[in-house]
mmCIF file as Biopython writes it, N, C-alpha, C and O atoms, coordinates in Angstrom:
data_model
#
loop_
_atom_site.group_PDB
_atom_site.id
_atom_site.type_symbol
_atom_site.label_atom_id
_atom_site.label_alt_id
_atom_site.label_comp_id
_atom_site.label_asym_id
_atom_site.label_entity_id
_atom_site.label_seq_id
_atom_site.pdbx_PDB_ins_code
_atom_site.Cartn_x
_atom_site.Cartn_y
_atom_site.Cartn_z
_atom_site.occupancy
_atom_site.B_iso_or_equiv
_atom_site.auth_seq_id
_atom_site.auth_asym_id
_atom_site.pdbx_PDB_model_num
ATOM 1   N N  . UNK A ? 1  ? -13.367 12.160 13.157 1.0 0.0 1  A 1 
ATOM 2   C CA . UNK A ? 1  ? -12.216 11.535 12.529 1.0 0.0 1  A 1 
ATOM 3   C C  . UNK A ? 1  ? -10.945 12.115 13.170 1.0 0.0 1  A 1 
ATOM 4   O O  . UNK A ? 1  ? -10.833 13.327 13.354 1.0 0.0 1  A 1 
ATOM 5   N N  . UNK A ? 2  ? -10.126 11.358 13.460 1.0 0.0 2  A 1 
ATOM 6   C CA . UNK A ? 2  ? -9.089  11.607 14.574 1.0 0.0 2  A 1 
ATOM 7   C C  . UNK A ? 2  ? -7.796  11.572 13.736 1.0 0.0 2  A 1 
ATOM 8   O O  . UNK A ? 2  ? -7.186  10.538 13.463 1.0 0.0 2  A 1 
ATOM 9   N N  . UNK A ? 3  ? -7.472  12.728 13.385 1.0 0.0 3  A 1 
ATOM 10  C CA . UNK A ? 3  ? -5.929  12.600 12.671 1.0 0.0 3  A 1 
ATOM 11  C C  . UNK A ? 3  ? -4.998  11.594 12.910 1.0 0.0 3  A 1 
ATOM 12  O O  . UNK A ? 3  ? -4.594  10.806 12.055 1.0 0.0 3  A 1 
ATOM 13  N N  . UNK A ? 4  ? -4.575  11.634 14.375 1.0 0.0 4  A 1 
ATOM 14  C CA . UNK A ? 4  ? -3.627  11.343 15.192 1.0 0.0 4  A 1 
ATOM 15  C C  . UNK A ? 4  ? -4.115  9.639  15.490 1.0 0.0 4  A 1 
ATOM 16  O O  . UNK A ? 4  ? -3.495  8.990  16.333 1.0 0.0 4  A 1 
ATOM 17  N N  . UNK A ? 5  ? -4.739  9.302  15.070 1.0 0.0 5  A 1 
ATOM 18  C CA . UNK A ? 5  ? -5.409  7.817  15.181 1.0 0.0 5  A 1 
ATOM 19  C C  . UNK A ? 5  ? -4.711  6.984  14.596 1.0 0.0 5  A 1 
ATOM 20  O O  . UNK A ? 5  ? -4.981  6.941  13.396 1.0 0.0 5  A 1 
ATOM 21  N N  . UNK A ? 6  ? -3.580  5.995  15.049 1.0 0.0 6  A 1 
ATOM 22  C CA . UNK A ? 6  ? -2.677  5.091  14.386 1.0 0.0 6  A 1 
ATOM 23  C C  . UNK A ? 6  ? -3.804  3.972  13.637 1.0 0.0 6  A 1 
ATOM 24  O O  . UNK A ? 6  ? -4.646  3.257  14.181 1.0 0.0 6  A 1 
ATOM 25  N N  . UNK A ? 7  ? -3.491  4.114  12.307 1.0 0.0 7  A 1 
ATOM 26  C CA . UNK A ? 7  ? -4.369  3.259  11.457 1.0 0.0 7  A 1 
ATOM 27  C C  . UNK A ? 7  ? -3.505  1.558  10.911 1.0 0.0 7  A 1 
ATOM 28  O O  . UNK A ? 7  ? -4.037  0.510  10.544 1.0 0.0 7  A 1 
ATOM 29  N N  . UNK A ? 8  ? -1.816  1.967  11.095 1.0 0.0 8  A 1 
ATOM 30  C CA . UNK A ? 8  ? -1.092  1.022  10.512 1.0 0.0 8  A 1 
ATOM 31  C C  . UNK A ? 8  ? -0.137  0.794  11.675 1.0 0.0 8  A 1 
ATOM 32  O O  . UNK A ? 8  ? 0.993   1.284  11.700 1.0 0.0 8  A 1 
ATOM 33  N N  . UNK A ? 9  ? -0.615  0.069  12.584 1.0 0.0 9  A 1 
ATOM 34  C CA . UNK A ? 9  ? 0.428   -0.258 13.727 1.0 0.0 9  A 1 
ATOM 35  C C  . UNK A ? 9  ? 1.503   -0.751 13.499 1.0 0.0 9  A 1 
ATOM 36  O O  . UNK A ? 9  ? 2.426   -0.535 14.285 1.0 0.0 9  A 1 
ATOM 37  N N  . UNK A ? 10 ? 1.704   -1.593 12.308 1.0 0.0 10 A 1 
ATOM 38  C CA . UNK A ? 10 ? 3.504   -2.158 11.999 1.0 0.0 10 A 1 
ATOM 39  C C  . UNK A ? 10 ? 4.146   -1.127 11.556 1.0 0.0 10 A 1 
ATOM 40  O O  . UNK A ? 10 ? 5.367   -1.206 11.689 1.0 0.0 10 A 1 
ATOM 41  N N  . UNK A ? 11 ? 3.659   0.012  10.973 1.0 0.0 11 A 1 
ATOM 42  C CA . UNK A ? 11 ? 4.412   0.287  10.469 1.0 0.0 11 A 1 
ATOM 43  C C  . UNK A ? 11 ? 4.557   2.185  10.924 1.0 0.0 11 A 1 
ATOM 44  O O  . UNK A ? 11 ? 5.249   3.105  10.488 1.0 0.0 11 A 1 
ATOM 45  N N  . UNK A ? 12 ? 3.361   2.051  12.143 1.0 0.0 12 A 1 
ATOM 46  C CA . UNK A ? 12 ? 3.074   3.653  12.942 1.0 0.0 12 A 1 
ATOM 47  C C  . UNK A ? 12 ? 2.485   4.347  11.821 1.0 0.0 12 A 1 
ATOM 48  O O  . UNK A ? 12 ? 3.502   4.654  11.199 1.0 0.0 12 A 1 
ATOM 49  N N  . UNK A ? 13 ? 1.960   4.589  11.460 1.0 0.0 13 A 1 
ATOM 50  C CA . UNK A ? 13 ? 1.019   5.164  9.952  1.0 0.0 13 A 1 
ATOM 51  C C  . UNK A ? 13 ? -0.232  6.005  10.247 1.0 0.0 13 A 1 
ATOM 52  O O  . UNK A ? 13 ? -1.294  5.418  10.042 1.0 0.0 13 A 1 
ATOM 53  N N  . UNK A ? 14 ? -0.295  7.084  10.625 1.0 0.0 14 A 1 
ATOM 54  C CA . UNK A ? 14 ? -1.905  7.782  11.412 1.0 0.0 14 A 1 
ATOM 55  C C  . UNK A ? 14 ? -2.660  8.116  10.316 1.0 0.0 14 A 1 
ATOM 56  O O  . UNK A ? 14 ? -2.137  8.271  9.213  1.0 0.0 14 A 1 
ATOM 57  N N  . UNK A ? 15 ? -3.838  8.243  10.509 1.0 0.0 15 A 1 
ATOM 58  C CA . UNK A ? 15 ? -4.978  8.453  9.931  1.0 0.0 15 A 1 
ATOM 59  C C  . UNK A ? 15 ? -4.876  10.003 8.905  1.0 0.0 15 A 1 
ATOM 60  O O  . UNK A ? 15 ? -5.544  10.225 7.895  1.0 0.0 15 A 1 
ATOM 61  N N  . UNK A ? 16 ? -3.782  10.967 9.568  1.0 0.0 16 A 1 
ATOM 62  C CA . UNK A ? 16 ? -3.686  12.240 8.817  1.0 0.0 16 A 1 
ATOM 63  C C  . UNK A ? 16 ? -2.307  11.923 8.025  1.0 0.0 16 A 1 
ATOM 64  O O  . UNK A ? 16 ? -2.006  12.702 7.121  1.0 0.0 16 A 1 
ATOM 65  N N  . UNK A ? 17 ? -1.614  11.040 8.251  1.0 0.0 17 A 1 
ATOM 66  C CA . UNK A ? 17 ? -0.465  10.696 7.280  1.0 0.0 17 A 1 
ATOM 67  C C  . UNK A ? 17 ? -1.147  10.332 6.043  1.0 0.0 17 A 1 
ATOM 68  O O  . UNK A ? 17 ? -1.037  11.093 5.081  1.0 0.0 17 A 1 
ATOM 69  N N  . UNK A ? 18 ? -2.095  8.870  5.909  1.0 0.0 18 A 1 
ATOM 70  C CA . UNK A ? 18 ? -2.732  8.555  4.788  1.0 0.0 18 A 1 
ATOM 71  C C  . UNK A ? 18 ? -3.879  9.518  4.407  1.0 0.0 18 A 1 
ATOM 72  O O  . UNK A ? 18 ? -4.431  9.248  3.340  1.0 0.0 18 A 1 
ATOM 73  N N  . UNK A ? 19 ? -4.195  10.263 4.875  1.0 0.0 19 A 1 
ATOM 74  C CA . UNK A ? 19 ? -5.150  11.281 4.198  1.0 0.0 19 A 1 
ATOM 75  C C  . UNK A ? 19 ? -4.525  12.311 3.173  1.0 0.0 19 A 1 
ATOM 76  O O  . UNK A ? 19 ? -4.982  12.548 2.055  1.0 0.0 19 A 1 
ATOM 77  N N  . UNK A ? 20 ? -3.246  12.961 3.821  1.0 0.0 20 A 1 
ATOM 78  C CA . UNK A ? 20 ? -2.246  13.697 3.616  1.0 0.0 20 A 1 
ATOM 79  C C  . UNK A ? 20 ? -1.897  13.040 2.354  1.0 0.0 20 A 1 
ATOM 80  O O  . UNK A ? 20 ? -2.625  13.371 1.419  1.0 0.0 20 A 1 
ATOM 81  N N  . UNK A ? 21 ? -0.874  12.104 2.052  1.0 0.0 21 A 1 
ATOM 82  C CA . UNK A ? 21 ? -0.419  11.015 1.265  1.0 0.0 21 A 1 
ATOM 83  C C  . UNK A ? 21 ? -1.375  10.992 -0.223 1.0 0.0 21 A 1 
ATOM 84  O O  . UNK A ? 21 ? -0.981  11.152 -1.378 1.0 0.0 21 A 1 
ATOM 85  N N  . UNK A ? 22 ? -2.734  10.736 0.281  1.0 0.0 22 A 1 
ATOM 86  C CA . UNK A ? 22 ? -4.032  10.550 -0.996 1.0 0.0 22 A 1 
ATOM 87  C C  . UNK A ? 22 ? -4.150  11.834 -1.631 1.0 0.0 22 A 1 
ATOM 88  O O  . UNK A ? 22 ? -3.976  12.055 -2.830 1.0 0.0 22 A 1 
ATOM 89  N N  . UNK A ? 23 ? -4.474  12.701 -0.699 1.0 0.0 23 A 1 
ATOM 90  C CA . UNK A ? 23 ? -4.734  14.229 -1.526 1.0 0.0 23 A 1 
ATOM 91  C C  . UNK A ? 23 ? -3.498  14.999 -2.025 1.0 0.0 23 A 1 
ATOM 92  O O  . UNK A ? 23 ? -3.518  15.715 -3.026 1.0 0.0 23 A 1 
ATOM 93  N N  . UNK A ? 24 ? -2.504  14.809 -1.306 1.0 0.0 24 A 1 
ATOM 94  C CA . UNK A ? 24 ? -1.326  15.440 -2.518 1.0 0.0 24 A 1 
ATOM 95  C C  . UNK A ? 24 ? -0.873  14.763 -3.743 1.0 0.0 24 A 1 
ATOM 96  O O  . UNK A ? 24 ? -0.382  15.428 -4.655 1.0 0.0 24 A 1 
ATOM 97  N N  . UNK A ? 25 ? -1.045  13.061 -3.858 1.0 0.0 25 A 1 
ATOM 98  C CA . UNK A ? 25 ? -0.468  12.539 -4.506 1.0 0.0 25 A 1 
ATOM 99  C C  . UNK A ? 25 ? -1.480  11.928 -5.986 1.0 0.0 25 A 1 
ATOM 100 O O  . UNK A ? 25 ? -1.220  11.373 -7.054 1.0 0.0 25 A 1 
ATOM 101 N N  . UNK A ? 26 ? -2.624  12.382 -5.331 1.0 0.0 26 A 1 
ATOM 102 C CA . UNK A ? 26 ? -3.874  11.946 -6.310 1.0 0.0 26 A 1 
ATOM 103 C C  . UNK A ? 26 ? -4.213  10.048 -5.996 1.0 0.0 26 A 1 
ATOM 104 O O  . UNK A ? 26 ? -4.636  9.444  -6.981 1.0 0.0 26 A 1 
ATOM 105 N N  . UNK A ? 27 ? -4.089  9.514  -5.147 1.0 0.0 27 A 1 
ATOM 106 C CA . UNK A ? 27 ? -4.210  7.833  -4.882 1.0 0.0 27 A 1 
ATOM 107 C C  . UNK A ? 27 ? -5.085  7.485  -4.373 1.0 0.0 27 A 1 
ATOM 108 O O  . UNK A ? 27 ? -5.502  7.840  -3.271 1.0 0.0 27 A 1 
ATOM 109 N N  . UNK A ? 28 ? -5.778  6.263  -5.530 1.0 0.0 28 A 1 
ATOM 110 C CA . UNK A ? 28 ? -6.489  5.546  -5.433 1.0 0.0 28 A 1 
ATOM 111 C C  . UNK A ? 28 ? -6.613  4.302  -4.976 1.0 0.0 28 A 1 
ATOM 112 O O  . UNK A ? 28 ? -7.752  3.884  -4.769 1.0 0.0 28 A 1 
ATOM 113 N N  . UNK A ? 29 ? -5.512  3.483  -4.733 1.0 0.0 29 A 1 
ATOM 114 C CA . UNK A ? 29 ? -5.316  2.081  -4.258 1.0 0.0 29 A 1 
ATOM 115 C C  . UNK A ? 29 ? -4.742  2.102  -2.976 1.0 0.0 29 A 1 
ATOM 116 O O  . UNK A ? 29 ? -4.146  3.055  -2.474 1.0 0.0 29 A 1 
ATOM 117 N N  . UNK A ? 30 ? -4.951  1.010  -2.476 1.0 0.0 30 A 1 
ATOM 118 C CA . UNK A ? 30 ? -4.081  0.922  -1.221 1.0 0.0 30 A 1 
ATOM 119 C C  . UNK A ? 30 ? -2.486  0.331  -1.473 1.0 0.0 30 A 1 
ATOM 120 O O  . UNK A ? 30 ? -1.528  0.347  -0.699 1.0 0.0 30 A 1 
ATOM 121 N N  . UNK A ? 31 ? -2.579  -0.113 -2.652 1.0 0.0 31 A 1 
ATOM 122 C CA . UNK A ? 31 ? -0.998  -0.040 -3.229 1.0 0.0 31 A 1 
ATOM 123 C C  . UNK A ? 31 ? -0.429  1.160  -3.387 1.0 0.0 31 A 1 
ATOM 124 O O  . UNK A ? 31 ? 0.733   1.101  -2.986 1.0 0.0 31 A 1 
ATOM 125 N N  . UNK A ? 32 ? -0.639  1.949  -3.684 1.0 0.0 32 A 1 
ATOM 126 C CA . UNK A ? 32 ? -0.713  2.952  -4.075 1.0 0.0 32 A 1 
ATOM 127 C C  . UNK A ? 32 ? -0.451  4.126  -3.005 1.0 0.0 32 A 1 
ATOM 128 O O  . UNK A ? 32 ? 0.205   5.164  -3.099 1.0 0.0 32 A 1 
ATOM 129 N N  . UNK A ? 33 ? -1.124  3.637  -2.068 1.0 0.0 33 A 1 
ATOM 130 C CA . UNK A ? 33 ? -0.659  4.019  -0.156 1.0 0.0 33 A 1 
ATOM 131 C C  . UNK A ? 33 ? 0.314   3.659  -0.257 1.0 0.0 33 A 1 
ATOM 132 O O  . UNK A ? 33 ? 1.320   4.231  -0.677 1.0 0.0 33 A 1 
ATOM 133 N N  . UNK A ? 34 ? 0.113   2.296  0.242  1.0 0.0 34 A 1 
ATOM 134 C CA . UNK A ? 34 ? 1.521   1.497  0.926  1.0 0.0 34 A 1 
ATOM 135 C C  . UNK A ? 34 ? 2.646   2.043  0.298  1.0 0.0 34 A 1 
ATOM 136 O O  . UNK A ? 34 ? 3.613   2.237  1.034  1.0 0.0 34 A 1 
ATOM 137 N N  . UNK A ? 35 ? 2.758   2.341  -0.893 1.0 0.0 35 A 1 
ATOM 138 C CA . UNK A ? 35 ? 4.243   2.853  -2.077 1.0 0.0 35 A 1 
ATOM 139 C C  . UNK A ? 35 ? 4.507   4.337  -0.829 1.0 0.0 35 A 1 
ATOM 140 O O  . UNK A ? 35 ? 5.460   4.227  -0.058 1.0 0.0 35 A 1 
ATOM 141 N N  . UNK A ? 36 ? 3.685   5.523  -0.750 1.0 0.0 36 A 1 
ATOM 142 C CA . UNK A ? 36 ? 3.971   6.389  -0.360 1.0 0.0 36 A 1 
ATOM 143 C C  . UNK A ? 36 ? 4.331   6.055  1.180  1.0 0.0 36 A 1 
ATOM 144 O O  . UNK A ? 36 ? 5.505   6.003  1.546  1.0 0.0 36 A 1 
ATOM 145 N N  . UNK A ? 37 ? 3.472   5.879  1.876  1.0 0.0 37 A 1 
ATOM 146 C CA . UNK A ? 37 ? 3.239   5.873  3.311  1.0 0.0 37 A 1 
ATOM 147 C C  . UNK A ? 37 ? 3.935   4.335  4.241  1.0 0.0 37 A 1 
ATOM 148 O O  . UNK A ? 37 ? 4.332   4.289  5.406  1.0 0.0 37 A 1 
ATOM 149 N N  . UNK A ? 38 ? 3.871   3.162  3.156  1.0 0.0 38 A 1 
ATOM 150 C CA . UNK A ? 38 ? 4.106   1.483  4.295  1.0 0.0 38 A 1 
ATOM 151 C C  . UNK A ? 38 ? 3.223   1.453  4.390  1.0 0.0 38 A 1 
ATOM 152 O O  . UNK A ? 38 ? 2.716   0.527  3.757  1.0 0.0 38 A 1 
ATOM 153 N N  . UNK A ? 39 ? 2.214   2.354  5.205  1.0 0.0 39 A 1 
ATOM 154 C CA . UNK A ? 39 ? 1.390   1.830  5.538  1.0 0.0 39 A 1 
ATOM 155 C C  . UNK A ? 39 ? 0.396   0.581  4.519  1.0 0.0 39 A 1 
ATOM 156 O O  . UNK A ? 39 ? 0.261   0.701  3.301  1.0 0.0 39 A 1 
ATOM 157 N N  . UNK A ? 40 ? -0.248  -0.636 5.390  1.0 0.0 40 A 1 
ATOM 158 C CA . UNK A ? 40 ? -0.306  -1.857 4.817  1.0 0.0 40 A 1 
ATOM 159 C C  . UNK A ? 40 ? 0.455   -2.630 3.959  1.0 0.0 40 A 1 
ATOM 160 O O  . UNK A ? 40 ? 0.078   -3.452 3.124  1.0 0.0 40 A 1 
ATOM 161 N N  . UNK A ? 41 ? 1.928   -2.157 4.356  1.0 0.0 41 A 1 
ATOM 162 C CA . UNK A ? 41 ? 2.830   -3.384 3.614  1.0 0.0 41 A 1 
ATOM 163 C C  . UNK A ? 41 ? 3.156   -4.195 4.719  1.0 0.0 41 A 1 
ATOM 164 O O  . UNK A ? 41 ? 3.935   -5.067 4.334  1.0 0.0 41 A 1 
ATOM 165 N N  . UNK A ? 42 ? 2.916   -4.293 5.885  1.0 0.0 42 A 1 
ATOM 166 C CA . UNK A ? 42 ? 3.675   -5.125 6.843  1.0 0.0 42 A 1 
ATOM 167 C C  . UNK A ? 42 ? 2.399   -6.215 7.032  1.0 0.0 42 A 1 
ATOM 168 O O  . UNK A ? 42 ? 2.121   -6.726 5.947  1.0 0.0 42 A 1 
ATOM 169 N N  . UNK A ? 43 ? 1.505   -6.726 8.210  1.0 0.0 43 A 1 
ATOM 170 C CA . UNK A ? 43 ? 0.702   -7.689 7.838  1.0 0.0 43 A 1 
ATOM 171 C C  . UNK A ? 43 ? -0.260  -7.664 7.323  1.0 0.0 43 A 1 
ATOM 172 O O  . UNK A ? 43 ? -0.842  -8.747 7.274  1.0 0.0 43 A 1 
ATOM 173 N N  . UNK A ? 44 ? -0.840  -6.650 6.773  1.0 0.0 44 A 1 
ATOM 174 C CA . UNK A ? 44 ? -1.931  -6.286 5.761  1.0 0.0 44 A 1 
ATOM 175 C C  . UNK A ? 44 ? -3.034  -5.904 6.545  1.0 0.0 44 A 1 
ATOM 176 O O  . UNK A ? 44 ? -3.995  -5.403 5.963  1.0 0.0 44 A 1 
ATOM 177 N N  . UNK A ? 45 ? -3.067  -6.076 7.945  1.0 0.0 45 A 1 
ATOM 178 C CA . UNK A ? 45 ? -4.734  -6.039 8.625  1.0 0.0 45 A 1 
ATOM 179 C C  . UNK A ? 45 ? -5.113  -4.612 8.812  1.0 0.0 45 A 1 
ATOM 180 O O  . UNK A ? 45 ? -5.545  -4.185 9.883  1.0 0.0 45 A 1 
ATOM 181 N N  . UNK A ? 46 ? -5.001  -4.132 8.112  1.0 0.0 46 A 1 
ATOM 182 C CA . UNK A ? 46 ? -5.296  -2.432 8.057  1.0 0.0 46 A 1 
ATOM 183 C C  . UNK A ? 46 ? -5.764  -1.916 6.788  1.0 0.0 46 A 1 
ATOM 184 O O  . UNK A ? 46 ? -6.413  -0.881 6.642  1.0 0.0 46 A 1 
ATOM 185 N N  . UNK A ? 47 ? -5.298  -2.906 5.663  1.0 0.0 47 A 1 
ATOM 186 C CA . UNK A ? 47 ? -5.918  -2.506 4.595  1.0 0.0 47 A 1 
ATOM 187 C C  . UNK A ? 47 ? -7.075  -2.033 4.245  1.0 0.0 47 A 1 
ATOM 188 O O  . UNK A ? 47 ? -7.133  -1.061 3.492  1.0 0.0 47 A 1 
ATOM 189 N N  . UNK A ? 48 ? -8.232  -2.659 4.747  1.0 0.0 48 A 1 
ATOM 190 C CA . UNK A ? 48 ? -9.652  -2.560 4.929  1.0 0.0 48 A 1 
ATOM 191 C C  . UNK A ? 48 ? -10.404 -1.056 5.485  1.0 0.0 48 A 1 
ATOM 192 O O  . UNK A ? 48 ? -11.534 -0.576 5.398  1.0 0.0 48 A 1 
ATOM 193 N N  . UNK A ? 49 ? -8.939  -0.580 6.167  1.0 0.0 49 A 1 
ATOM 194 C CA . UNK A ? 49 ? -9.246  0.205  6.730  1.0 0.0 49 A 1 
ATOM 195 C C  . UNK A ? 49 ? -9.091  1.424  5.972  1.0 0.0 49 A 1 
ATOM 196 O O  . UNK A ? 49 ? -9.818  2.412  6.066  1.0 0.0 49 A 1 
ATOM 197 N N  . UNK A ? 50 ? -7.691  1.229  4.911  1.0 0.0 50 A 1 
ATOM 198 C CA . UNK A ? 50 ? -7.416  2.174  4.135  1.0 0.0 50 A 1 
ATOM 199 C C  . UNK A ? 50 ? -8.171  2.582  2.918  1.0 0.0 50 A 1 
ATOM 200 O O  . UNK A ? 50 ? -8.221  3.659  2.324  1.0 0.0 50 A 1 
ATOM 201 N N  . UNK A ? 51 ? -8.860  1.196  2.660  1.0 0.0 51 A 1 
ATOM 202 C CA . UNK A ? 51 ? -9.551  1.371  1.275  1.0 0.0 51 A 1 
ATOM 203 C C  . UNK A ? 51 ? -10.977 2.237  1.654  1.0 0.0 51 A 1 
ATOM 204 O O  . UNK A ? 51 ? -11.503 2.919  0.774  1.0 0.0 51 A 1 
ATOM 205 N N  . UNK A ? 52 ? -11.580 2.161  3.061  1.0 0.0 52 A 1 
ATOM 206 C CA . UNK A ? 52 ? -12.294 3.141  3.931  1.0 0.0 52 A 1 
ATOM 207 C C  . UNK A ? 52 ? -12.105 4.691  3.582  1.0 0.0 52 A 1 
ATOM 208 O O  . UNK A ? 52 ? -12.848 5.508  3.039  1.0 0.0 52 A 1 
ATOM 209 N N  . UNK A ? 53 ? -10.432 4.793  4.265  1.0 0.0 53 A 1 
ATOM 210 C CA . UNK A ? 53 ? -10.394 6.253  3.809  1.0 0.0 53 A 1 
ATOM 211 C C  . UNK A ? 53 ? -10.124 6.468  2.935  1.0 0.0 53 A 1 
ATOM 212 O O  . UNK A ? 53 ? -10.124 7.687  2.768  1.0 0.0 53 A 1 
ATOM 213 N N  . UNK A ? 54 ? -9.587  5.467  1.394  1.0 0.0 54 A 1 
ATOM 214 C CA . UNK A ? 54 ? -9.624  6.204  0.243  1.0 0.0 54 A 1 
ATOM 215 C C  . UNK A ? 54 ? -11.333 5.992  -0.203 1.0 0.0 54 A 1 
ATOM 216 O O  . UNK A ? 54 ? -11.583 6.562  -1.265 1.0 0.0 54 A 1 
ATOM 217 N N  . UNK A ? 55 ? -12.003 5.592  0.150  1.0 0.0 55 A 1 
ATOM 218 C CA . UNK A ? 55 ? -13.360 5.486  -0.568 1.0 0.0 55 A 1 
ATOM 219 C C  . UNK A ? 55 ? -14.188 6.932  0.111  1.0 0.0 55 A 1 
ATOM 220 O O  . UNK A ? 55 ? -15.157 7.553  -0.326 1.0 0.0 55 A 1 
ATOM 221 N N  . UNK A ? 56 ? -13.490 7.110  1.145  1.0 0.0 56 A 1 
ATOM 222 C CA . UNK A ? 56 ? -13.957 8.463  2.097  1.0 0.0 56 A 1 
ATOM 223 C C  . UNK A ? 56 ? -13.842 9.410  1.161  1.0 0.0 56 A 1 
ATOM 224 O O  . UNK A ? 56 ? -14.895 9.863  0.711  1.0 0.0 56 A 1 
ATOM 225 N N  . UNK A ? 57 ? -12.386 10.000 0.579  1.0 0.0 57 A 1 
ATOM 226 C CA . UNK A ? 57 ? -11.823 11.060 0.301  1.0 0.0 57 A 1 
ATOM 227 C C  . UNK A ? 57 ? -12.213 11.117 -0.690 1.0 0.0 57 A 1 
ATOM 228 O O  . UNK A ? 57 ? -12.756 12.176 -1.005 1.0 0.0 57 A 1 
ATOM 229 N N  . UNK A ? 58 ? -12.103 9.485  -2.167 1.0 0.0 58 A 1 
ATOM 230 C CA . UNK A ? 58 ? -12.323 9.980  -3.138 1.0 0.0 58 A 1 
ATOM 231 C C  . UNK A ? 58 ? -13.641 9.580  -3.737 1.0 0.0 58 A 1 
ATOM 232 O O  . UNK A ? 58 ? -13.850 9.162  -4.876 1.0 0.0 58 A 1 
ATOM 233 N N  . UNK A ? 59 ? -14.582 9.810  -2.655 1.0 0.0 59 A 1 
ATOM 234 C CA . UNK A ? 59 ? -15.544 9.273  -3.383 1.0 0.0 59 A 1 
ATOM 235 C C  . UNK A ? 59 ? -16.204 7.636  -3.861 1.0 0.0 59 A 1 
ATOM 236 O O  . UNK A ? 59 ? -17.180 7.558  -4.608 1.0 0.0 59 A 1 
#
């Protein structure tokens, strides 16, 4: 798993930003991302990806 791995290209969003983001903030949704991070507010095609690493982190 590659920190540095841009997960949200509209909006530049890496893979250790939204990891970062979930575990300090306690988040479960990808709304819930997007509020902290953008990431998946711009065309959404990353979402899938996020609900990945929140299903990663929290189980």
């Amino acid at each position: 798993m590659d920190r540095n791995e841009t997960i949200c290209n509209c909006m530049g969003v890496t893979r250790g930003e939204i990891i970062d983001a979930i575990t300090a903030g306690g988040l479960t949704t990808v709304d819930e991302v997007g509020e902290a991070t953008s990431a998946g507010t711009g065309c959404g095609g990353c979402q899938e990806i996020i609900q990945e690493i929140l299903d990663e982190i929290n189980g």
